[in-house]
C-alpha positions, 0 to 999 in steps of 0.5 A: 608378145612385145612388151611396151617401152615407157621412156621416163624423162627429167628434162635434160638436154642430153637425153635426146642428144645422146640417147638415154632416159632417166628410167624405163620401164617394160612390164613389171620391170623399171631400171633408173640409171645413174642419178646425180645431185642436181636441182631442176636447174641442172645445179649441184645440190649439197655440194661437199655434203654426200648425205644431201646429195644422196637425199637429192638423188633418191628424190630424183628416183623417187620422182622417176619411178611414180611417172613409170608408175612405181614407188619406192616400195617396188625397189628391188636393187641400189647401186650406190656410187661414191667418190671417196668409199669412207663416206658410205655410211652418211650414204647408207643412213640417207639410203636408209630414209627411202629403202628401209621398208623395201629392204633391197640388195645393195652394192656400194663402190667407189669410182674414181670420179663423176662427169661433174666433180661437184658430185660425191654419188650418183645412184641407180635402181632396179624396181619390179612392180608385183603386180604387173608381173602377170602382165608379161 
């Protein structure tokens, strides 16, 4: 059996010019991709402020997996990417606000720079909804 595609878009121009969504969903499962600090208009939000925009990135994911429909409690996975590694715990305590419940796993790295060098993080997630995990 084929499982259905569920493409969550935020509006971004670029999805349709290169090719990617904001999250998927097959089945039980929800991959949201790297998810930058940026408002509805596309600005950096927090700017030189890791702990806001790691707040803003998980509202963005937030967002994204109730329109695949999920919720933070179905996160089973973060990727936390910082530019500089030594603001890990201002990430971590605003990872905390969303994910303490859930209790993921968790990798932090540090990378040498984003697309946008206003941006000090950008976040991904993997959710499984339990019970769609019968649906496959």
């Amino acid at each position: 059996m084929t499982q259905s595609r569920i493409l969550v878009s935020n509006g971004n121009p670029m999805e349709t010019i290169v090719g990617f969504s904001r999250a998927i969903r097959v089945g039980p499962f929800i991959a949201v991709g790297g998810t930058a600090p940026v408002d509805a208009n596309g600005q950096t939000v927090g700017i030189g402020d890791v702990y806001a925009q790691t707040v803003q990135c998980f509202e963005i994911i937030k967002s994204a997996l109730e329109e695949a429909g999920s919720g933070l409690q179905d996160i089973v996975r973060t990727r936390v990417l910082l530019t500089d590694i030594t603001t890990w715990k201002d990430a971590i305590e605003a990872r905390k606000l969303f994910c303490k419940d859930a209790r993921p796993v968790d990798t932090i790295m540090a990378i040498q720079s984003f697309v946008n060098p206003e941006w000090l993080v950008e976040i991904e997630v993997d959710a499984v909804i339990p019970s769609a995990v019968g649906d496959l």
